[in-house]
C-alpha positions in Angstrom: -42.8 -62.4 -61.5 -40.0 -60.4 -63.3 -39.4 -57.1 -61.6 -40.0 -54.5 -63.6 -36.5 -53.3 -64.4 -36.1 -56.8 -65.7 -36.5 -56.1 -69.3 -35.3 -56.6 -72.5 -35.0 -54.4 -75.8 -38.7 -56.6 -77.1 -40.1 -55.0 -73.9 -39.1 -51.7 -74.2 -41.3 -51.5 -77.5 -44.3 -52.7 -76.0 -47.2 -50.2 -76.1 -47.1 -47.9 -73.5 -49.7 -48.7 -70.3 -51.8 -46.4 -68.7 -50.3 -44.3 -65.7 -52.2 -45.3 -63.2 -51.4 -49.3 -61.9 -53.9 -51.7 -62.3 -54.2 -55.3 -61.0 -56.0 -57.3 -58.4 -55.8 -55.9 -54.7 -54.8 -52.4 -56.1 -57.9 -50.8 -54.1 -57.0 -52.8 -50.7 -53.1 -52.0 -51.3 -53.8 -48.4 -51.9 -56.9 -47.7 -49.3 -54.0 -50.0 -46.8 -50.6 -48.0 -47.3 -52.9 -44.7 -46.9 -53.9 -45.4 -43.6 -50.4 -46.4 -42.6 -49.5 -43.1 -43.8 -52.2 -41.2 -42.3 -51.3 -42.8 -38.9 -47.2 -41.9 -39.2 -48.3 -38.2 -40.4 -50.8 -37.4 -37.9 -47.8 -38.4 -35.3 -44.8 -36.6 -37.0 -44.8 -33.4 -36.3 -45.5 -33.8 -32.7 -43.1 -36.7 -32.3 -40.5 -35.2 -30.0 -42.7 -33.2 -27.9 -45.0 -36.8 -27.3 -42.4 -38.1 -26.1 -41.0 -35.4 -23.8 -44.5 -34.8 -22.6 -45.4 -38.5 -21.4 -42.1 -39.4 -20.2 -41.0 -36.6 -18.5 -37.5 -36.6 -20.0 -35.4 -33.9 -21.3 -35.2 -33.4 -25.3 -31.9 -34.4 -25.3 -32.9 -37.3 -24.0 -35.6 -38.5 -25.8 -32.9 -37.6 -29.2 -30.6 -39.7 -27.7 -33.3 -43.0 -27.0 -34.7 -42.4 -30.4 -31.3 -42.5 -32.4 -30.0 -46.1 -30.1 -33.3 -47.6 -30.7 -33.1 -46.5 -34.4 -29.8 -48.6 -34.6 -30.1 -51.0 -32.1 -33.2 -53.2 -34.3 -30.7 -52.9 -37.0 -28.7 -56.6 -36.3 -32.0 -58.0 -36.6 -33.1 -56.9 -40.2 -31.2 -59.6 -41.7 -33.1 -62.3 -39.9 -36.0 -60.0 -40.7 -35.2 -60.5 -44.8 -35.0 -63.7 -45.0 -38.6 -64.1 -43.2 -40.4 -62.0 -45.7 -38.7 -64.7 -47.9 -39.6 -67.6 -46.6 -44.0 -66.4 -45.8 -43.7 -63.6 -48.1 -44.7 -60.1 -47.3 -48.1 -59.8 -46.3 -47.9 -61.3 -43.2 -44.6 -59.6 -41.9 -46.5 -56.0 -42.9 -49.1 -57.0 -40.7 -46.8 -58.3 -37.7 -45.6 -54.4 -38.3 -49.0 -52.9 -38.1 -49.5 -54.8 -35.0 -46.3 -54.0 -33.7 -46.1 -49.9 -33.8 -50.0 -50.3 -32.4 -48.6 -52.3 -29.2 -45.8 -49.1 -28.9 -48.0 -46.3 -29.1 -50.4 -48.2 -26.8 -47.3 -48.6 -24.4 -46.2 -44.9 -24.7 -49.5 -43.9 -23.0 -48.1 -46.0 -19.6 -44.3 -44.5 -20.2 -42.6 -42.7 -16.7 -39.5 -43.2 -17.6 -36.8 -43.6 -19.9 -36.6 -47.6 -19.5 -39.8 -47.9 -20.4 -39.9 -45.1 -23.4 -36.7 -47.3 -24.4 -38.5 -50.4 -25.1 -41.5 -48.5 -26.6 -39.1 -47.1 -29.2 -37.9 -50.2 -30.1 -41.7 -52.0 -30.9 -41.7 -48.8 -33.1 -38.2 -48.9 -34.6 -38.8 -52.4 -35.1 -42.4 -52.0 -37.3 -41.1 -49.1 -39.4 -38.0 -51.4 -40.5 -40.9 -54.3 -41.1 -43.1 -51.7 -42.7 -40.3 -50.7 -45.2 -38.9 -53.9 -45.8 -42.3 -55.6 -47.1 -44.0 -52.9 -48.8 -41.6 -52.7 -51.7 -42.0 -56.6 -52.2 -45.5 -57.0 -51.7 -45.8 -54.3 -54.4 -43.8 -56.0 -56.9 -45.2 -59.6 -56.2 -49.3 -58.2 -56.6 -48.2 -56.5 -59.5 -48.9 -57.5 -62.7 -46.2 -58.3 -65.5 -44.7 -54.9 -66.5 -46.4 -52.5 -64.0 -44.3 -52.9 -61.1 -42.5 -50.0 -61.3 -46.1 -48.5 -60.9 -47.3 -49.8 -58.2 -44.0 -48.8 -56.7 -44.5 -45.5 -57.7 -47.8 -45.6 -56.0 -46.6 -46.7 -52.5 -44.6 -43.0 -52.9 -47.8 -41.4 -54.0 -50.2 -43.0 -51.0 -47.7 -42.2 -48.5 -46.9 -39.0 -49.0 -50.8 -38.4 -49.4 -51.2 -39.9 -46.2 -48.2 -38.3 -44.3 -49.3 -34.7 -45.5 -52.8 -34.8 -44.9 -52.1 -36.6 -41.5 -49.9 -33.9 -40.1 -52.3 -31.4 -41.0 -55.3 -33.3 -39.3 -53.0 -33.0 -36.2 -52.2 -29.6 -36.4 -56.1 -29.2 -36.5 -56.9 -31.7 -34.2 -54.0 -31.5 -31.4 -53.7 -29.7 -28.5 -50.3 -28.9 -26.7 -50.7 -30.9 -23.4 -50.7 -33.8 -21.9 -54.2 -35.1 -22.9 -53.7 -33.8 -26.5 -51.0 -35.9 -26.4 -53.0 -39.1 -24.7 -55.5 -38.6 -27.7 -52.5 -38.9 -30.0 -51.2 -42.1 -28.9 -54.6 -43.7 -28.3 -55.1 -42.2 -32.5 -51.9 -43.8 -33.5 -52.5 -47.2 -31.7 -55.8 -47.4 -33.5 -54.9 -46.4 -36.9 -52.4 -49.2 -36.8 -55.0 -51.7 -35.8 -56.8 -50.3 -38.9 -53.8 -51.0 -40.8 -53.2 -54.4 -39.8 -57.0 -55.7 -40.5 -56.7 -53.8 -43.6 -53.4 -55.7 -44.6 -55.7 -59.0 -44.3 -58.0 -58.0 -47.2 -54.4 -58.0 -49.2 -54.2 -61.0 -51.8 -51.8 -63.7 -50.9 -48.7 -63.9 -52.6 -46.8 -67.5 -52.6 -43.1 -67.0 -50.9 -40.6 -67.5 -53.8 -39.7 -71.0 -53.0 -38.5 -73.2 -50.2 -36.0 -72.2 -47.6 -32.9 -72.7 -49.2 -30.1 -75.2 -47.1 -28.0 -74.2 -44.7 -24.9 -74.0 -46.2 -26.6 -72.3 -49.7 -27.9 -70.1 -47.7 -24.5 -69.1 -46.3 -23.5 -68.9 -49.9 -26.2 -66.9 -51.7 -27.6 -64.7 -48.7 -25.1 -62.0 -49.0 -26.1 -58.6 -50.2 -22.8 -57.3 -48.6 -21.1 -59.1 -51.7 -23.1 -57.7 -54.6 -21.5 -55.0 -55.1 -23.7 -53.2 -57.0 -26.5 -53.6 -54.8 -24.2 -52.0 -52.2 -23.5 -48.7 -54.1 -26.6 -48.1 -55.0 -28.2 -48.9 -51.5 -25.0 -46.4 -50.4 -26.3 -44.1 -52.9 -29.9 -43.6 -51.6 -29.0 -43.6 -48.2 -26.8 -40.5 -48.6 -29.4 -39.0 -50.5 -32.2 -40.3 -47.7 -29.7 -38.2 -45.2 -29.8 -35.2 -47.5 -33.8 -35.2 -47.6 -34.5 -36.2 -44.3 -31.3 -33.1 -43.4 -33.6 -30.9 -45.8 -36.7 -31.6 -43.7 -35.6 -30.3 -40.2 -32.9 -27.8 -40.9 -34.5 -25.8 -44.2 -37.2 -24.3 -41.6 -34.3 -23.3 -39.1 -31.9 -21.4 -41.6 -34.8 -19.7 -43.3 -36.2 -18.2 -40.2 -33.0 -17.8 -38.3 -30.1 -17.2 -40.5 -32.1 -15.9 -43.6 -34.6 -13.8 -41.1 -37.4 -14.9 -43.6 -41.3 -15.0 -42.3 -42.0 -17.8 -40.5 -44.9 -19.0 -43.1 -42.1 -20.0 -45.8 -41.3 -23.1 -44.5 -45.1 -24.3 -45.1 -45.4 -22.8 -48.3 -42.3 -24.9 -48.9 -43.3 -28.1 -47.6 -46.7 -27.5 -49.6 -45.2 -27.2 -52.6 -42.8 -29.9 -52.3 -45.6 -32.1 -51.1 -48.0 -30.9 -53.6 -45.4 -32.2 -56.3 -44.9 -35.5 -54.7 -48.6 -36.7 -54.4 -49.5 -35.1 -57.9 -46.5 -36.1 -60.2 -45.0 -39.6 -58.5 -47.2 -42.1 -61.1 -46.9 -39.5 -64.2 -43.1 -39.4 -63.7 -42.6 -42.3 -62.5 -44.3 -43.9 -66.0 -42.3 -41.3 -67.9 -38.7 -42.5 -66.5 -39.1 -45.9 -66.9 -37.8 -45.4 -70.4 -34.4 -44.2 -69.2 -31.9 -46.5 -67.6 -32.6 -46.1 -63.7 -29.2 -45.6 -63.0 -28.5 -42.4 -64.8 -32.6 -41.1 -63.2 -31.1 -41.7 -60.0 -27.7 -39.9 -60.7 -29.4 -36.8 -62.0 -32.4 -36.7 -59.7 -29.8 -36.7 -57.1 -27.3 -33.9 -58.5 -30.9 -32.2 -59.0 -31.1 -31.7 -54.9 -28.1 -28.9 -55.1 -31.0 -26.5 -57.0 -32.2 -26.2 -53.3 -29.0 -25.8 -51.9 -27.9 -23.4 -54.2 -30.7 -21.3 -53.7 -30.3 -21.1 -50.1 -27.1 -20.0 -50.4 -27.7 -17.6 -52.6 -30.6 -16.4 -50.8 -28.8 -14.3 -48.4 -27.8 -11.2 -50.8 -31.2 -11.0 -52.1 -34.5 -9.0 -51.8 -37.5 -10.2 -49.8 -39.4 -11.1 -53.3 -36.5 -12.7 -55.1 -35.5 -14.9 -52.2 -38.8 -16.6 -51.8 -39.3 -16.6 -55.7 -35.5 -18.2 -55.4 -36.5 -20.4 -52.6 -39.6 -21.8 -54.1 -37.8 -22.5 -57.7 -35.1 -24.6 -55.8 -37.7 -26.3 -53.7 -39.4 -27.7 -57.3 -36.3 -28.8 -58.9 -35.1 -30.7 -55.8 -38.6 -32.6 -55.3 -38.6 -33.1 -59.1 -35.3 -34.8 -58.4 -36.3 -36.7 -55.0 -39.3 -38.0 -57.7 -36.5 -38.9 -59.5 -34.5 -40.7 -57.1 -37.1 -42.4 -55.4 -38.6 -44.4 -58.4 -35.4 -45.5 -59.5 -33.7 -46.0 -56.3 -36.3 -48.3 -55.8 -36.4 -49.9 -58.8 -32.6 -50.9 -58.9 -33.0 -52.3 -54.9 -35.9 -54.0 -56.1 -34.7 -55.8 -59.7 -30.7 -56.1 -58.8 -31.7 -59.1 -56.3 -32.2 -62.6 -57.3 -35.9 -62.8 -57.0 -35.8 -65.4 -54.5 -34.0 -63.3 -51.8 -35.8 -59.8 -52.6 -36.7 -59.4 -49.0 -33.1 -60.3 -47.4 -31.4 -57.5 -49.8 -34.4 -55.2 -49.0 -33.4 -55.9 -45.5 -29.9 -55.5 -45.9 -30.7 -51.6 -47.6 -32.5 -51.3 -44.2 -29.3 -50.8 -42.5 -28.1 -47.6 -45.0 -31.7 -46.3 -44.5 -31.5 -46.5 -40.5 -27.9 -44.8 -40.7 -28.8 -42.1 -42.6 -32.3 -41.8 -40.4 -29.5 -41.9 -36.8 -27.2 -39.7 -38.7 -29.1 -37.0 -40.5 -30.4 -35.1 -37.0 -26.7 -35.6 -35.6 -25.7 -33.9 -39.1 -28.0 -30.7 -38.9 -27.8 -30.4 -35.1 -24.0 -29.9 -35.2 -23.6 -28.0 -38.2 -26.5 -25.8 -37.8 -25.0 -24.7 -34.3 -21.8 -24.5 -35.3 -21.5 -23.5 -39.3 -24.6 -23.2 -40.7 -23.5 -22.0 -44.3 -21.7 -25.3 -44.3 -24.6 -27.7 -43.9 -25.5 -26.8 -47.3 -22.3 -27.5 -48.8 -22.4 -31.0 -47.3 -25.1 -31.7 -48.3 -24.1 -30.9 -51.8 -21.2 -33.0 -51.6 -23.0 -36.2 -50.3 -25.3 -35.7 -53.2 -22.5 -35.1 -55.8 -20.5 -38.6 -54.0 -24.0 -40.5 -54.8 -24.3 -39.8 -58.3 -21.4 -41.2 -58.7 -21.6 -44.3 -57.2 -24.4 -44.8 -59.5 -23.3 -43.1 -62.5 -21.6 -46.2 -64.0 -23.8 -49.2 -63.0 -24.5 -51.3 -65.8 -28.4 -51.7 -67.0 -29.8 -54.7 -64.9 -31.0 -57.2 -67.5 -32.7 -59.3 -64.8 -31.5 -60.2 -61.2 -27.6 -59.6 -60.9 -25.6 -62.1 -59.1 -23.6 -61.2 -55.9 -19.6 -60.3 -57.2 
């Protein structure tokens, strides 16, 4: 199947297709990645104080097993790759359901940190399986010309799921230890939901035979396309910038900005609002514009947000939250942007026959930025606040450019 950035001038012209994606599976795929969703949300915003809770450790601690775990299942996406390659997709998303189920089942028995250790890694471990087949599976049920929709709706299902998930948890949750038991025992079965859902999937053929040996030595090799690399270097410093935006926005408002406490919700509303309503419109919208430049300017489109923080400070009460608010739309019009055609360039750039090796190899930006972005805000927040903000800018600014000049894909690129 051609991925949908895979097209020529005749296809450009072509009528354009309704919004929404269409195709066989698209109920299963959607009801399947909500679920997953639904699980990871209702566990998110109590993430740190699970783990503190049942294993009795520090929250220094617990950062510092969550950030080694992150990296250390990184060596092993490669090998990971070139499995969804060989028995395609489905069945490694499943292995993944399975997977974070056995963890969360295993955190409820944690007492210390050896233990917790290993737990993290069965989760580490499915999230990188989770993310590395979605994207292909999506592009492989698809049908001709609607892949970058049904990309567009893994974005919209998750962030569905991940918003209404957390706030079942804030409803649901109590503070203590056998709030947190429920949680785990929840998360353990919504994964097990996921997995049997996962089977109702259609079955997508693995894109050919397992190449030779020494071929395989010679085409495996993301690390050599070097376009692949820039943009996979590209939405990991923009993944950083989001994922910085998530945990130290609430802080500065509250603590440097002395704003009410509820303006971090109404932001996080908003910006989630956006995502789940305006992912599949957008995303149709953009596919007429090489994804290159949507990815350049939906990143530079993040310093709205940045700006208005900064500028926040010499303001009234009314203007900074009318400033604040503004900033938040523009940057989640731009993370829209960014995530539809980030995806779209890791997912056509790669010879279709090693998709899920090269979706593998972006795994290792991805888990940088995901070890790196806490370490980032942490630091910065304690030490210079104002200058989080202006890094932040910069990292966006330094990813538009590595993307600015990539040359339209016209089918799957060929490693420098």
């Amino acid at each position: 199947m051609t991925p949908a950035v895979a097209t020529d001038e005749k296809e450009s012209r072509r009528p354009t297709s309704p919004v929404l994606p269409r195709g066989p599976g698209i109920g299963w795929f959607a009801v399947s990645g909500l679920v997953n969703a639904l699980g990871t949300g209702f566990f998110y915003p109590f993430s740190l104080l699970f783990f503190t809770e049942l294993s009795g450790l520090s929250l220094g601690s617990v950062g510092l097993v969550l950030t080694i775990t992150v990296l250390a299942v990184l060596p092993w996406l490669l090998a990971v790759g070139r499995l969804v390659d060989r028995i395609g997709p489905r069945p490694v998303l499943i292995a993944g359901a399975a997977v974070r189920a056995v963890g969360f089942a295993g955190f409820l028995a944690v007492r210390d940190a050896a233990t917790l250790v290993m737990c993290c890694l069965f989760l580490a471990l499915g999230n990188r399986l989770e993310q590395t087949a979605t994207p292909l599976l999506a592009i492989r049920l698809a049908p001709d010309g609607h892949s970058g929709q049904w990309l567009a709706l893994t974005r919209v299902v998750f962030n569905a799921g991940l918003g209404g998930g957390a706030l079942f948890a804030s409803l649901l949750v109590v503070d203590s230890t056998s709030g947190f038991i429920v949680l785990g025992v929840a998360n353990a079965a919504s994964f097990v939901l996921t997995a049997l859902l996962y089977l109702g999937l259609p079955v997508t053929e693995p894109t050919g035979k397992a190449p030779s040996r020494s071929r395989e030595k010679r085409t495996a090799a993301p690390w050599r396309h070097t376009a692949y690399v820039r943009v996979a270097g590209a939405n990991a410093l923009l993944l950083t910038a989001a994922l910085a935006v998530e945990s130290a926005l609430p802080v500065f408002a509250l603590r440097e900005l002395e704003m009410p406490s509820w303006i971090a919700g109404v932001l996080f509303a908003v910006n989630t609002l956006l995502l789940t309503l305006f992912q599949l419109p957008l995303g149709r919208l953009l596919e007429r514009f090489r994804p290159s430049a949507v990815l350049a300017l939906g990143g530079l489109a993040y310093a709205a947000l940045y700006a208005a923080v900064l500028l926040a400070g010499g303001m009234s009460r009314g203007a900074q939250i009318a400033s604040m608010v503004t900033g938040m739309v523009v940057y989640t019009l731009g993370e829209l942007a960014v995530s539809q055609a980030g995806m779209t360039l890791l997912t056509g750039l790669p010879p279709q026959r090693e998709q899920g090796a090269y979706l593998a190899f972006n795994q290792f930006f991805a888990g940088g930025a995901t070890a790196l972005a806490p370490f980032l805000v942490a630091m910065l927040l304690a030490h210079a606040p104002t200058s989080l903000w202006w890094t932040l800018g910069g990292g966006s600014v330094l990813a538009a450019l590595l993307v600015s000049l990539l040359p339209h894909p016209s089918g799957a690129q060929q490693a420098n």
